[in-house]
Structure formats: C-alpha cells, structure tokens
C-alpha positions in Angstrom: 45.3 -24.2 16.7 47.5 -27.4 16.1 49.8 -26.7 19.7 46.4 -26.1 21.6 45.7 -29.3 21.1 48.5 -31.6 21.9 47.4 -34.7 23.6 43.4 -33.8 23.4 41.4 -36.3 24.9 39.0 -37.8 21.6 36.3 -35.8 20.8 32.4 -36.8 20.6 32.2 -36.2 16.6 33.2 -38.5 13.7 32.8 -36.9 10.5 34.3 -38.1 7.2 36.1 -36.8 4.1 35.7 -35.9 0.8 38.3 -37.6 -1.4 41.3 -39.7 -1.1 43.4 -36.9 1.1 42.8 -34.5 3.8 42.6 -30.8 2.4 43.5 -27.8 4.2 39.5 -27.5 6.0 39.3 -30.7 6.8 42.4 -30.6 8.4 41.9 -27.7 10.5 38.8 -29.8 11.6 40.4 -32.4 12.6 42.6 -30.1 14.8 39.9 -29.5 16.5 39.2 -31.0 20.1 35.4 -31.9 19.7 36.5 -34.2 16.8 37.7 -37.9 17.9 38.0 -39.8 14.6 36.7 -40.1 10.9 35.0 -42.9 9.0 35.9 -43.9 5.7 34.0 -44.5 2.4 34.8 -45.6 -0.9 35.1 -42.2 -2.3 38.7 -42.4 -0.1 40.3 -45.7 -1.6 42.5 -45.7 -4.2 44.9 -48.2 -3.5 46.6 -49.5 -0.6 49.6 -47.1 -1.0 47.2 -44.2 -0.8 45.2 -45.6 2.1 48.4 -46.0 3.8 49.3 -42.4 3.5 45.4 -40.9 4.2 45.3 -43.4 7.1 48.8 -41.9 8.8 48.1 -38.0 8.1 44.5 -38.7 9.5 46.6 -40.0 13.0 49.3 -37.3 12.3 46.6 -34.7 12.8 47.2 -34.3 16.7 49.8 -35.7 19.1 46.7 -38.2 20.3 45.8 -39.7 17.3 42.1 -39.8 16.0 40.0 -42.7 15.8 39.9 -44.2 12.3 37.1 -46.4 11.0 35.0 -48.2 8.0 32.1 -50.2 7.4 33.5 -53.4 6.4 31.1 -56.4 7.2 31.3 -58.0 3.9 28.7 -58.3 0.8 27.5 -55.1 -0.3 28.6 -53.4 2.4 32.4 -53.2 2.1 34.1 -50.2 1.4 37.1 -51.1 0.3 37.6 -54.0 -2.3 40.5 -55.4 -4.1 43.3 -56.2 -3.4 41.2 -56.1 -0.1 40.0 -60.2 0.5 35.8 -60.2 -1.0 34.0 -60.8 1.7 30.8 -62.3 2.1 27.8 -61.2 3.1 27.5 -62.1 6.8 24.1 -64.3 5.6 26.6 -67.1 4.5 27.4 -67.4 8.2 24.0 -68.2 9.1 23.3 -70.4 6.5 26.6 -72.6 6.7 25.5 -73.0 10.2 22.1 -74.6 9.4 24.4 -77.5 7.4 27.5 -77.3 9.6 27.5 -75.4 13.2 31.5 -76.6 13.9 32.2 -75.1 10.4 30.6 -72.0 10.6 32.2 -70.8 14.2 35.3 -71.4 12.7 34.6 -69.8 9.5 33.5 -66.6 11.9 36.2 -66.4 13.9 38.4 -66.8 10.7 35.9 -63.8 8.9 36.3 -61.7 12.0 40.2 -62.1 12.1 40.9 -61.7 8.2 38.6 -58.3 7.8 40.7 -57.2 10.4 44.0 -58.0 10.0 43.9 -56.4 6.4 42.3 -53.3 7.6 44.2 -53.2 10.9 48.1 -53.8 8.4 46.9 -50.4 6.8 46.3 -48.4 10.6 42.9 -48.4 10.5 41.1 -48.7 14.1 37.6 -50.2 13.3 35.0 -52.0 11.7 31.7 -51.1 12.4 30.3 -54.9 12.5 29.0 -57.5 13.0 25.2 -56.8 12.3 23.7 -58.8 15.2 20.0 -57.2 13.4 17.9 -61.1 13.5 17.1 -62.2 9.8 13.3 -61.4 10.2 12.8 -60.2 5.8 11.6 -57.7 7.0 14.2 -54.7 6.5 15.3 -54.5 2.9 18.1 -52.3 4.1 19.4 -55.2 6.3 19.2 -58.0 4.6 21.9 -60.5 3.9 23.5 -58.6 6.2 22.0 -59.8 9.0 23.0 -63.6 9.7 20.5 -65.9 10.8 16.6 -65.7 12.6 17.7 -67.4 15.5 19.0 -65.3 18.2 21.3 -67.9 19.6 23.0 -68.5 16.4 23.5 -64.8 16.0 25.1 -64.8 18.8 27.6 -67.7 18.4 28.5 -66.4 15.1 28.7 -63.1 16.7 30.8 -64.3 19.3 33.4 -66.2 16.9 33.6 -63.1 14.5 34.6 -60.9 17.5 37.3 -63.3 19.0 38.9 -63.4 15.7 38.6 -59.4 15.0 40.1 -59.1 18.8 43.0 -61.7 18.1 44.0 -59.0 15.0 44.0 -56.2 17.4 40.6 -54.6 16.4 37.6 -53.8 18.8 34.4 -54.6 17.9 31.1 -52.5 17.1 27.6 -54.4 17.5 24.7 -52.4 15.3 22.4 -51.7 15.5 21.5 -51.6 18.6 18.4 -52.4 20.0 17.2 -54.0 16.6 16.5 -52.7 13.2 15.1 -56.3 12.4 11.5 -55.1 12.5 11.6 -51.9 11.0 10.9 -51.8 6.9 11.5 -48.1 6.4 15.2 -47.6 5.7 16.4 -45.5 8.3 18.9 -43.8 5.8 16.1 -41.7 4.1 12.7 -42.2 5.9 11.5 -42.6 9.6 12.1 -46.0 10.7 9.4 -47.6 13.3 9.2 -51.1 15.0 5.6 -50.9 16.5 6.6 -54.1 18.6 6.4 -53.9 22.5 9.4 -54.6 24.7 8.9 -57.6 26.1 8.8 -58.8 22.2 12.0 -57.3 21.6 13.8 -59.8 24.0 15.2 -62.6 21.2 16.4 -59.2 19.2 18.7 -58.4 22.6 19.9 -61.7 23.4 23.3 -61.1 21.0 24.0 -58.0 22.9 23.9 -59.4 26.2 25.9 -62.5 25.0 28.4 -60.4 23.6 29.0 -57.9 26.6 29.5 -60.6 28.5 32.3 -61.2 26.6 33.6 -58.2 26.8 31.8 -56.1 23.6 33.9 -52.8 23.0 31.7 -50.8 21.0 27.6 -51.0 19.8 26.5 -48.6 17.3 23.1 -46.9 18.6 20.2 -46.8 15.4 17.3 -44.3 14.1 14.6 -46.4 14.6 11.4 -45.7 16.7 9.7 -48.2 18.9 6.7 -45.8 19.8 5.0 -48.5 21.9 8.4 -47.9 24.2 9.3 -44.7 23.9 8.9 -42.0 21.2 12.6 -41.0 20.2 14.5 -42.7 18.1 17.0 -45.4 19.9 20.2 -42.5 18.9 18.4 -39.9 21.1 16.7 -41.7 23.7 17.9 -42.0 27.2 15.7 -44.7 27.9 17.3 -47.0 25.4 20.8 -45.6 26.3 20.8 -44.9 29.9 18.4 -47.4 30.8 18.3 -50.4 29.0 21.8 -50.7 27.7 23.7 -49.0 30.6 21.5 -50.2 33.2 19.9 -53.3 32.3 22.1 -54.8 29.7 25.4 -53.5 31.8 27.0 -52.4 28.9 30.2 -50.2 29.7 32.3 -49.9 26.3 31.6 -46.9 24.1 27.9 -46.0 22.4 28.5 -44.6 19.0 25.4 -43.3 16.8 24.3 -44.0 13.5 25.0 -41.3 10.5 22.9 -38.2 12.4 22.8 -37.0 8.3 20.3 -39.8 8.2 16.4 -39.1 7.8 15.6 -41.2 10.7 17.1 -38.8 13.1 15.5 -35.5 11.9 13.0 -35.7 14.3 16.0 -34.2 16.6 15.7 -31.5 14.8 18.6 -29.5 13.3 22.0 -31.5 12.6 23.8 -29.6 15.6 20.6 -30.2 17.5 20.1 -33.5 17.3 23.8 -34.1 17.7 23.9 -32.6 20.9 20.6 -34.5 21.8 22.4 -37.7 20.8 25.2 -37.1 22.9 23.1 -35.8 26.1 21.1 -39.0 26.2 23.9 -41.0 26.5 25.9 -41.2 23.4 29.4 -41.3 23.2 30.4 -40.5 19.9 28.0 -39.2 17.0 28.7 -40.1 13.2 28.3 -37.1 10.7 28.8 -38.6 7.6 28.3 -37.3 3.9 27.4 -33.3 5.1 30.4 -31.4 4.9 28.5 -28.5 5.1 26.7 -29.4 8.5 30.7 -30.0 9.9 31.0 -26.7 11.4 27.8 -26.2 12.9 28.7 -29.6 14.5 31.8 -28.7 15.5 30.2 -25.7 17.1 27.0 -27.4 18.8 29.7 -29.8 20.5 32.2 -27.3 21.4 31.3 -27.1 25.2 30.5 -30.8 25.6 32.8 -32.9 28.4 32.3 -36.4 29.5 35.2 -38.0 31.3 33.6 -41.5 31.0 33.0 -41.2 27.4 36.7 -40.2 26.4 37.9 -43.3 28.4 35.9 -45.3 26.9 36.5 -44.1 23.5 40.1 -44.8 24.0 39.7 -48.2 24.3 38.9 -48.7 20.5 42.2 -47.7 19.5 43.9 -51.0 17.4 46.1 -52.9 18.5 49.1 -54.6 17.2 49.3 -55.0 13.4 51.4 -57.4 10.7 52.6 -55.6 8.0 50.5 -56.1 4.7 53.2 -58.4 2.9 53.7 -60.3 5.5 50.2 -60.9 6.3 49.0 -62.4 3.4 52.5 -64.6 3.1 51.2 -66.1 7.1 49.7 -69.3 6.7 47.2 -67.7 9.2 45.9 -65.6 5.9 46.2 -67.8 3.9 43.7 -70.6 5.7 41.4 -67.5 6.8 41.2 -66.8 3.1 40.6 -70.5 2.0 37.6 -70.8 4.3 36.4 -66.8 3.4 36.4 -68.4 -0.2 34.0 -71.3 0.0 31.7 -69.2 2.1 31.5 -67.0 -0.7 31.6 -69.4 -3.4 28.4 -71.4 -1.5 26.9 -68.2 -0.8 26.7 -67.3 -4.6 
C-alpha cells in the first residue's frame, strides 16, 4: 500500500489517534490517499521528546507528508501544557484592549507568534485558532474563548495574532465560521441553532472579511443551524460554503469542518454520510475526531472523492520554517513574547 502512495496529493479526511504513537492500523490509515493529516489531543502528549518522535513518523507516513494539527488557542482549550508556555484564554485579549488598545495588538501578535513558534520547533503544522466567535454570553461552550463583543476589536486582535503565528511559519484557521456566538446548545453533543436572520449576522462576519483580506489561510466551517437562512448546518451547507464564503466573502484558502463525530452534524446522517455531504458542499477537509471505529467507513465514503482545488489549497497550510526548541526559548524574541503572555495571564486571573 505504502509504494502506491508516493507523493499522494493530501487527502479530504483528518482523523486522530489513540495514544502517544501510531500503531500498526492507524498506520496503514494513514497510508491511505483519502487521508491528508491528523489532529492531536492530549491523550498524545507526553513530553516533548515523545511529541518529537509521534510528530516525524506521523510526516514519515508517505513521501508527501500529512498535515499535522492541534487546538491550541489558550485557556482551557490547550492541548498541550508544560513545558509548553500557559496560555491565556483569548478573553484577556479583549479585555486588555478595553484599558490599553497599543498593548493588546502587540500582546496578540506576540500570543500568535509564541503559540506557534513552540508548536511549529516540534513539526507541528497548525493551530486551529483564533476564535473570531463575538463575546455575546451567550454560548457556554465559547466563552472566554471568544475575545471581545465588538466586531472591530475582534478583528484587530485577530489580525495581530495572525501576523505573529505567520511570522513563526504557521497558517492560520479562523472558527467557527459563520458564528457560533448565538447559538447556546453546545454543538459537541446537541443540535446547535442561531434563529437570527442574515442581515443580523453581519457584525459576526466582519472578522472574516477583515482577515481574508489579509490573506486568511484556513477557517474552520461549524454545526450550527441558522434555520431562518437555511436548514443545514453551516459544515454541510453549500449556501454558507459556496455562496457566502466562496462567493461573497471571496474567501480562497482551505475550508476545514468541525469534528463530523459531533452531535450537531447528525442531521447528515451517518458518519460516512455526512462526511461525504460535508465535502460535496464545499468542504475541503473534514475532521473525524474521537471515533476510531467510524475511521474506515470514512476512509471508504471518501475513497472516490477528487477536488484539484481543494488539494492545492490544502497544501498551503504546510509550516513553514522552524527554530529549534532550545534555541527558541534562549531568543530574546521568546523570551519578550513570554513576558507579555505572562501579565496577560496574570491580569486575566
């Protein structure tokens, strides 16, 4: 299977893994041309020796190497921790900009380039942040996650986090697109709706069109439901895909989906179902995450799927250049990044 395979184009699925190596399954999925990458958990950190080595057999795996990733956007949501840098949650942003907007774009740009830099020195491709969601209390699940109510400041902050990230050789991933600010159901285990028109829904797209016109790499696509717009899901609709973020948003970096395990995309139907759904309606790369036992069906459903565009545009969130670990955190670049990561969390609580 491996020699079948040399220089395969990536593949439409991300799945993950189940510990802190690749077994002998997994591996032959990997192999596999309908898989492009895999995203990382906590369940596959040890330490940064281990990483190292899960990271490189993950790339080993074909002569193109597959798309690594995390979620790492600080607070609760950060999968790896020590001797990884703590980092906020993205909240502190937001409200160190109320007291000090010069302070708080640097202090993004410096968050952007630090969560990067330390995941990038270990080979992994991506982040899946910042969360450009407004700060509306309305969705638990988002949270201090999100940054600030006010569009434009999402937006700055936004902006400043991305430069950094790009200046330590990581693309960027916007989520979740168009907005899970109005939603309270948690998408990850019920059905998430946001009965708000479009034309209320413009403030809640204003960071995405800021940010691709600077050049965004990636959004992630969510589960939630805006029936008073259109009655799938944002992950399976063509209308929020093809139409408004294609179309009239101009977006052309890759589309990635939110975990298809997730309740808020059963209405798809089954997991190769909706996968295939996903992908049809404009997707470029679905997340299957925590369901090894969906993997093959996956694998399966996606087996005949080509888009030229897609695997173009996938390639371009390959990292970039990286420092090596010891010599990152002996830069004086780190070492400010991590004196103004610091306060933030020290005023943040």
């Amino acid at each position: 299977m491996e020699s079948e395979n040399r220089n395969t184009p990536l593949g439409p699925l991300m799945i993950d893994l189940k510990g802190t190596g690749v077994d002998p399954e997994e591996r032959s999925w990997l192999q596999v041309p309908a898989v492009g990458g895999v995203i990382l958990f906590t369940r596959n950190f040890r330490d940064l020796g281990q990483l190292g080595e899960l990271v490189a057999e993950i790339h080993a795996a074909r002569d193109s190497p597959l798309l690594v990733a995390v979620d790492h956007e600080g607070g609760r949501v950060q999968r790896f921790r020590g001797p990884f840098t703590e980092l906020p949650p993205m909240r502190a942003l937001g409200r160190l900009h109320d007291r000090n907007p010069g302070e708080a774009l640097a202090a993004a740009r410096a968050f952007g380039w630090l969560m990067a830099a330390e995941l990038r020195a270990h080979g992994i491709d991506l982040s899946f942040a910042p969360v450009v969601d407004l700060d509306l209390g309305m969705a638990e699940v988002i949270g201090d996650r999100a940054q600030h109510p006010d569009a434009a400041v999402v937006s700055a902050l936004s902006a400043g986090f991305s430069a950094g990230a790009n200046a330590a050789g990581m693309a960027m991933t916007a989520k979740h697109f168009p907005t899970h600010a109005g939603a309270q159901a948690d998408s990850h285990t019920a059905l998430a709706v946001d009965d708000r028109v479009l034309d209320q829904l413009t403030d809640d797209l204003d960071p995405y069109r800021h940010l691709i016109a600077g050049g965004l790499e990636g959004i992630m696509v969510g589960h939630v439901i805006f029936p008073a717009v259109d009655p799938l899901p944002a992950s399976l609709s063509p209308f929020w895909m093809r139409e408004q973020l294609r179309d009239r948003l101009g977006f052309n970096g890759a589309v990635l989906s939110d975990d298809m395990s997730m309740a808020g995309a059963e209405v798809g139907g089954g997991c190769g179902q909706r996968i295939l759904q996903s992908l049809e309606a404009g997707c470029d790369m679905v997340l299957l995450c925590n369901s090894p036992g969906e993997i093959p069906a996956a694998i399966e459903a996606v087996a005949g799927f080509r888009n030229a565009s897609s695997a173009s545009r996938l390639a371009r969130l390959r990292g970039g250049a990286r420092v090596p670990w010891k010599s990152l955190r002996e830069s004086e670049q780190w070492r400010t990044a991590r004196g103004l990561l610091d306060a933030l969390a020290t005023e943040s609580g």
